[in-house]
PLY file of the C-alpha trace (Angstrom):
ply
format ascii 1.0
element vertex 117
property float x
property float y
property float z
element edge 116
property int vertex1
property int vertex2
end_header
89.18 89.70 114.76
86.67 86.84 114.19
87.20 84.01 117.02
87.07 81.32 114.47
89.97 82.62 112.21
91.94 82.91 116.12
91.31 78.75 116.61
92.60 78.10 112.78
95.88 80.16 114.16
95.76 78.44 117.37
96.07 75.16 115.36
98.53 75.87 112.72
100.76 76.77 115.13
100.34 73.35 117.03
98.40 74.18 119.79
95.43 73.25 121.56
92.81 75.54 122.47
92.96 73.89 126.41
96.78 74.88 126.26
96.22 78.45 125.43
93.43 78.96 127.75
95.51 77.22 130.17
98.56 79.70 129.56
96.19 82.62 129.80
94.99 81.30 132.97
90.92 80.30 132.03
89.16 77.14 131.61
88.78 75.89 128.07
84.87 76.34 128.52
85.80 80.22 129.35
88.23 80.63 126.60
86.19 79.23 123.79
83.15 81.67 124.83
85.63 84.28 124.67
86.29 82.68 121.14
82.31 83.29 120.06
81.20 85.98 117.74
82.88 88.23 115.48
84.85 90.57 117.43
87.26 89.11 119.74
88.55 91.55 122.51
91.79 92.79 121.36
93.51 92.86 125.28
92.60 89.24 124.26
94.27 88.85 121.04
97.55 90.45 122.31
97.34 87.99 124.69
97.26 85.05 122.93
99.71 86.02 120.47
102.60 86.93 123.10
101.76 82.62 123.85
102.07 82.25 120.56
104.95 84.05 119.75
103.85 86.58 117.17
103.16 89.44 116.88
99.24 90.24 116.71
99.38 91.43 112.88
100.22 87.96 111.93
95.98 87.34 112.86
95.65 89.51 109.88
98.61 88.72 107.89
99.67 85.18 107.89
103.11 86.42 108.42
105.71 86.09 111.01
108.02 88.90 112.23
110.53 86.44 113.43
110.22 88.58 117.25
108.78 86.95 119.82
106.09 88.67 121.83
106.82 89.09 125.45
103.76 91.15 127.66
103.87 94.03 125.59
106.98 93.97 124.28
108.95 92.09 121.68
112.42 90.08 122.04
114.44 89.27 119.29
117.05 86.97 119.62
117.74 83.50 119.48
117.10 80.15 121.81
120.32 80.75 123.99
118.75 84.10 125.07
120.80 86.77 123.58
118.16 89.79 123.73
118.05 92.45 120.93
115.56 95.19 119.99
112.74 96.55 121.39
112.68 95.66 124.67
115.81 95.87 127.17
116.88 92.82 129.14
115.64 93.60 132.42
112.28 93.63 130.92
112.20 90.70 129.10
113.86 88.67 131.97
111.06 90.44 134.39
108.19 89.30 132.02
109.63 85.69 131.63
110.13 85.27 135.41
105.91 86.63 135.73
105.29 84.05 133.21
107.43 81.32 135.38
105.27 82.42 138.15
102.04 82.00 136.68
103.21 78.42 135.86
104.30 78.24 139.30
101.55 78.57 140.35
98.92 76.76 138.05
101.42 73.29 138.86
100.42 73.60 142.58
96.97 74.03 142.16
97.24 70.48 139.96
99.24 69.43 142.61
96.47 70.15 145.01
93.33 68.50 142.60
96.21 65.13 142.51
97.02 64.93 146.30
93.12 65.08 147.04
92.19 61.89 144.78
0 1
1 2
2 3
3 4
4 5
5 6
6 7
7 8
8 9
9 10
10 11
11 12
12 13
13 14
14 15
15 16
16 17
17 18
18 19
19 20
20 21
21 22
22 23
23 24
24 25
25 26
26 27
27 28
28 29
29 30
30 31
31 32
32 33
33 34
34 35
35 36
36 37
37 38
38 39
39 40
40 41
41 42
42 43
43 44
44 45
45 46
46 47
47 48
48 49
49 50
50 51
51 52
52 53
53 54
54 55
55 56
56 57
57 58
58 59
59 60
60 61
61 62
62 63
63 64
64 65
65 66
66 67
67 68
68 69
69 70
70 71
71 72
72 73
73 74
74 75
75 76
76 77
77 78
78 79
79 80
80 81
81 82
82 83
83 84
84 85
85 86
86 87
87 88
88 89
89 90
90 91
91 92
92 93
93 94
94 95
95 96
96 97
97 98
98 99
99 100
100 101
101 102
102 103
103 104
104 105
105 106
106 107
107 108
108 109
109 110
110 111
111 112
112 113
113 114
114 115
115 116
């Protein structure tokens, strides 16, 4: 998948390119090297479409299974968290709460960069 058709995507869907490299943990000067070229790793892709909620055909496609991606998995369902389909509870709960962590996580360390200035 070319990088530059992945920014369009990221875009569309409302997002800046510092959020997603922040959700996936890089800096935005990382990310957008990752972005370069033609061929964009595809543990990379998966990635960015579980932020983005789709599943990774809709790079190709355009079009929207109406699942959510979650690590590997998909949940179907609606905003008050009823769970359906492909992946069971525990595991959607289990990649959520990794998720929560990560966040966790990346708030202390602004925490940190604030309480030094």
């Amino acid at each position: 998948m070319e990088g530059m058709k992945i920014k369009m995507v990221i875009m569309q869907k409302g997002m800046t390119m510092a959020e997603v490299a922040r959700q996936l943990g890089m800096s935005q000067q990382t990310f957008s090297a990752a972005l370069q070229g033609e061929d964009v790793k595809t543990g990379l892709l998966e990635r960015i479409a579980a932020i983005l909620g789709e599943p990774v055909t809709y790079f190709y496609t355009g079009e929207s299974s109406g699942t959510a991606v979650v690590s590997g998995g998909t949940v179907n369902g609606n905003v008050n968290g009823n769970v359906n389909g492909n992946v069971n509870g525990n595991e959607a709960v289990a990649a959520l709460v990794d998720q929560l962590a990560i966040k966790d996580r990346q708030i202390d360390r602004l925490l940190g960069l604030l309480e030094k200035k």
